[in-house]
C-alpha positions as CSV (number, residue, x, y, z in Angstrom):
1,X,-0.7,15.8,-33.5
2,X,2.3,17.3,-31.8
3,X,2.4,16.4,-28.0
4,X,2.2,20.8,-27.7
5,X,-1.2,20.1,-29.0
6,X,-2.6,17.3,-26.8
7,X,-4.8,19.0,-23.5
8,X,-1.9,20.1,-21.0
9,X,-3.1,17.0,-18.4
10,X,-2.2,14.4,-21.4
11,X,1.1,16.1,-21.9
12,X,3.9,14.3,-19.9
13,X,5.7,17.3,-18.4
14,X,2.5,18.9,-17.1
15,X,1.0,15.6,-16.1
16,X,4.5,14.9,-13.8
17,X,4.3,18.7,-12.6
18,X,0.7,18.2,-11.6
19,X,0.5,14.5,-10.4
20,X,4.4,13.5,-9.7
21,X,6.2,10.7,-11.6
22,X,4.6,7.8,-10.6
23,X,1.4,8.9,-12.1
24,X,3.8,8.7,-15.6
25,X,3.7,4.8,-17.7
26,X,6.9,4.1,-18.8
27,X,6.3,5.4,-22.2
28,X,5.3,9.2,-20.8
29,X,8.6,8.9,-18.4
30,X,10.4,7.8,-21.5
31,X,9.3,10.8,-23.6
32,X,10.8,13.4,-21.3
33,X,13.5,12.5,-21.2
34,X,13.8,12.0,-24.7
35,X,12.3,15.5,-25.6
36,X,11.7,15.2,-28.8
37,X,10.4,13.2,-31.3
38,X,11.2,12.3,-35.2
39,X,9.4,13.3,-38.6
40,X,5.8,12.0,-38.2
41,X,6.0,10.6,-34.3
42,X,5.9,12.3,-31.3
43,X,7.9,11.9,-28.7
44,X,5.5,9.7,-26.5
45,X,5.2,7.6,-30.1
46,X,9.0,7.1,-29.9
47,X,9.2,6.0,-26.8
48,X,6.4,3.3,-27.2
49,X,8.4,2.0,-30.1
50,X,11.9,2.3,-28.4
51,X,10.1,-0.1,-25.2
52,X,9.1,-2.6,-27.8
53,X,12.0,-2.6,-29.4
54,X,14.1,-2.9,-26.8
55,X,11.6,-5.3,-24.7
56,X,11.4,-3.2,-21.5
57,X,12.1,-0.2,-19.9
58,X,14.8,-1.9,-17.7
59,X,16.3,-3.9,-20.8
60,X,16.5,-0.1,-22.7
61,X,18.4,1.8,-19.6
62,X,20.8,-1.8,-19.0
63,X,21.8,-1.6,-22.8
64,X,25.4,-1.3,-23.7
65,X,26.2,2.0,-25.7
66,X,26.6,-0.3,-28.9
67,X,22.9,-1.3,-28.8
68,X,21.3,2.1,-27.2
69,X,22.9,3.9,-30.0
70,X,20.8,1.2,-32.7
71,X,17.9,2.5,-31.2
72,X,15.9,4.6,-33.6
73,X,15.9,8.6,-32.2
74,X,18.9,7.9,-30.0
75,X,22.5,8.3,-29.8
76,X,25.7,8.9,-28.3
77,X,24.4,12.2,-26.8
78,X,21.5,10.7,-25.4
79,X,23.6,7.6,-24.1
80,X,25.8,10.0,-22.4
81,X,22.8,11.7,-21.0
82,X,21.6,8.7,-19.2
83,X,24.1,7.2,-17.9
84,X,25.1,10.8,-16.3
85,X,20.9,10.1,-14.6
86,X,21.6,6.7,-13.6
87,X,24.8,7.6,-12.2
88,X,23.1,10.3,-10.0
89,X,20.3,8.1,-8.7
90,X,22.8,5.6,-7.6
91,X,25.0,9.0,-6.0
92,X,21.5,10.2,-4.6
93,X,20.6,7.0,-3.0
94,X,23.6,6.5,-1.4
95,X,24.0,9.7,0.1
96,X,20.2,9.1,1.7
97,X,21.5,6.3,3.3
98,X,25.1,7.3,4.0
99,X,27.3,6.1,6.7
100,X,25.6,7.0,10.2
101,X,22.0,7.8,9.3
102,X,19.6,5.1,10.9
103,X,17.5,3.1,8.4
104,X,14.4,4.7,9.4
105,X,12.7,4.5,5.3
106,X,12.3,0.9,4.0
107,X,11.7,2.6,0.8
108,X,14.8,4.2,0.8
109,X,16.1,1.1,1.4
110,X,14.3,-0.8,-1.6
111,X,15.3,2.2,-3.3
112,X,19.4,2.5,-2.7
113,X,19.7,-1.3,-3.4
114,X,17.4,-1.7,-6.5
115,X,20.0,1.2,-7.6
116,X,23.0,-0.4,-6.3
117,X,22.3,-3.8,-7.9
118,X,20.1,-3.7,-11.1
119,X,22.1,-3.1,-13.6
120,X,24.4,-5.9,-13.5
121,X,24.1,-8.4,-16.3
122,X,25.5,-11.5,-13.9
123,X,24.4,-12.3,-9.8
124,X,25.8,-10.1,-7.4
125,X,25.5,-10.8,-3.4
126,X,25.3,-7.9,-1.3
127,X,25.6,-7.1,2.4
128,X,24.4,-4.0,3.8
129,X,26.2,-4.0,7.5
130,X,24.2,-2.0,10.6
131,X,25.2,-1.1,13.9
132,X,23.3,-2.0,17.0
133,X,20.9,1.2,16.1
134,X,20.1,0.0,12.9
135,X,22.4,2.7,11.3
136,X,24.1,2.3,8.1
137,X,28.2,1.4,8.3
138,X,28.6,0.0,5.4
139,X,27.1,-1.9,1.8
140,X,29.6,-4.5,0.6
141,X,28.9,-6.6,-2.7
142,X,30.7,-9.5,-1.2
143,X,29.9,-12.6,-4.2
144,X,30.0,-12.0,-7.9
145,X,28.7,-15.1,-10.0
146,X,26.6,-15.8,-13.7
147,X,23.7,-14.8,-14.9
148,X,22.0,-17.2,-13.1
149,X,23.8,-17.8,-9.7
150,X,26.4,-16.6,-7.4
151,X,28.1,-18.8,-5.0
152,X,27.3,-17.2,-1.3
153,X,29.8,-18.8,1.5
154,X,28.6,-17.7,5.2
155,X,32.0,-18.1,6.4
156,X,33.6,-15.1,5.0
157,X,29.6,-12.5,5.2
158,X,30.5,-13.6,9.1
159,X,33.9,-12.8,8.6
160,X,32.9,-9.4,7.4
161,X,30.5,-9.0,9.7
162,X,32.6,-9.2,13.0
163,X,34.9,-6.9,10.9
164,X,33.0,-4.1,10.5
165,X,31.8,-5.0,14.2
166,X,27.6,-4.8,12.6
167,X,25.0,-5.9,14.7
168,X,22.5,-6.4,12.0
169,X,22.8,-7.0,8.5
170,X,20.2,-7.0,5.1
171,X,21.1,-9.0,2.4
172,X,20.4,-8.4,-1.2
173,X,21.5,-9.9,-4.6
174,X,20.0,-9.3,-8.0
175,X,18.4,-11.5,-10.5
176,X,19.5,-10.2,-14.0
177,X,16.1,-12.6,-15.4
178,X,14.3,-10.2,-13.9
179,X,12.4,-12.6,-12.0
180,X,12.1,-11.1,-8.3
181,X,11.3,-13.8,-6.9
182,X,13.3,-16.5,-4.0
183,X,14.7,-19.7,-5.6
184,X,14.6,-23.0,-3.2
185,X,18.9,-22.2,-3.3
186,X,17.9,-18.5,-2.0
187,X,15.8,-19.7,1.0
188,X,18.0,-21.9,1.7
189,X,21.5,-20.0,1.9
190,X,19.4,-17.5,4.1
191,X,18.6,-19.8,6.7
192,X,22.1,-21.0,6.5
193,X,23.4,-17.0,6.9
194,X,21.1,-16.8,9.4
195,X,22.1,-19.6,11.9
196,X,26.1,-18.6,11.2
197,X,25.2,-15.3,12.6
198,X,23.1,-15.7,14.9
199,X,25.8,-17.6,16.9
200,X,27.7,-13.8,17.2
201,X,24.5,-12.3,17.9
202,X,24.2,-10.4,14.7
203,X,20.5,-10.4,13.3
204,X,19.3,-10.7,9.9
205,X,16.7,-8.2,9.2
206,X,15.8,-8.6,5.3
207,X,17.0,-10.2,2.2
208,X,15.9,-8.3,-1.2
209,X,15.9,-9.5,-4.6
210,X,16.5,-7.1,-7.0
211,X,15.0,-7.4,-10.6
212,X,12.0,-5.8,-12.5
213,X,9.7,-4.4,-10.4
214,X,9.5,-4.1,-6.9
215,X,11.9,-5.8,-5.0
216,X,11.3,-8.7,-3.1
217,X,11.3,-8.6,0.8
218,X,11.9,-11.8,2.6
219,X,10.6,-10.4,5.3
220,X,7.5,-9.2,4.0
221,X,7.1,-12.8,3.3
222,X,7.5,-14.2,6.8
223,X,10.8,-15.7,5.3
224,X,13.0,-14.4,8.1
C-alpha cells in the first residue's frame, strides 16, 4: 500500500506536522527526506532497509559518497542533498550560539557540539571558551587523534585559555564507537584540565561526549 494510502496520522509528513519530529523513529524521519520509494516499497520500507543496511542512522548520514551512493534508492543527488542538511544544522547551531550570546539553553549546547563533532571518523578534543557571563567567545577543536584516542595536553587548552582571556570553559570530544560514555583516561584528563585551570581562576563547567545518542554530561554525572 502506497504511504498516500495509510490513515494521514501514520503518514510521516502529517505525523511531523501534527506531533513535531521527535514523535518520528528513524525510519519515518528517513522516509521524508527520501520522498519516495522504489517499485514494490514505499518509502518508509526503503528506509527500514537502507538503516539495516547501513547499521544505523548515524553510520548512513557519516557515510562517504562512495558508500551512500551503494545504497539501494540513493545517489549522487540525494548525497548532495544531505550533506547541503547537515551543513545547515551545523550553520544553524552555530549561529544559536554565536559569539556574544550567553549560554542560557544546555540543549542548545548539546545540540551545537553533537553537530560540531559527530561526524568525524577519528577523536577530536574541543574547547568551547566563555567569558565571565557565561557567553560564548569562541569553540576551538584544539587535539585531533585515532579512532580510539586523542592525546589532550593541559598546557597548551591553558595556553588558549588565557588567550582568548575565558573565564569558563566546556570541553567536549567525540567517540567515533559511538559509545557515549567516559573512559578511566577521560576522567582522568578532566581532573587534570581542571586543577591547571583552576590555578588562573578559569572554571570548568561540563565535558560532553559526543557519539550516538545523547550526549554525555560530566556534570550531570557529578563528574565535575
Amino acid at each position: 500500500m502506497a504511504i498516500k494510502d495509510w490513515p494521514a496520522e501514520d503518514r510521516p509528513r502529517e505525523k511531523l506536522l501534527q506531533r513535531g519530529s521527535t514523535a518520528l523513529t528513524d525510519a519515518e524521519l528517513l522516509a521524508i527526506f527520501l520522498r519516495t520509494g522504489t517499485p514494490g516499497k514505499s518509502a518508509v520500507d526503503l528506509a527500514r532497509d537502507l538503516l539495516t543496511d547501513f547499521g544505523s542512522l548515524k553510520a548512513l548520514l557519516d557515510a562517504d559518497q562512495q558508500r551512500f551512493c551503494r545504497g539501494n534508492g540513493l545517489g549522487e543527488a540525494k548525497y548532495a542533498q544531505l550533506q547541503a542538511v547537515l551543513e545547515m544544522a551545523r550553520r544553524h547551531f552555530k549561529e544559536v550560539l554565536k559569539r556574544g550570546d550567553a549560554l542560557t539553553s544546555p540543549d542548545a549546547t548539546r545540540a551545537y557540539l553533537s553537530a560540531q563533532l559527530r561526524g568525524y571518523s577519528y577523536e577530536v578534543f574541543a574547547c568551547l571558551f566563555l567569558d565571565n557571563q557565561h557567553r560564548v567567545i569562541q569553540l576551538d577543536e584544539l587535539f585531533r587523534g585515532t579512532i580510539d584516542g586523542a592525546s589532550v595536553y593541559p598546557r597548551e587548552v591553558v595556553k588558549q585559555a588565557l588567550y582568548q582571556n575565558a573565564a569558563a570553559v566546556i570541553f567536549a570530544h567525540n567517540h567515533p564507537s559511538g559509545i557515549a560514555e567516559p573512559s578511566q583516561a577521560d576522567k582522568q584528563i578532566t581532573e587534570k584540565l581542571k586543577q591547571a585551570l583552576a590555578l588562573f581562576d578559569i572554571r570548568v563547567l561540563d565535558h560532553f561526549i559526543i557519539g550516538d545518542g545523547q550526549p554525555y554530561s560530566f556534570a550531570e554525572h557529578g563528574l565535575i
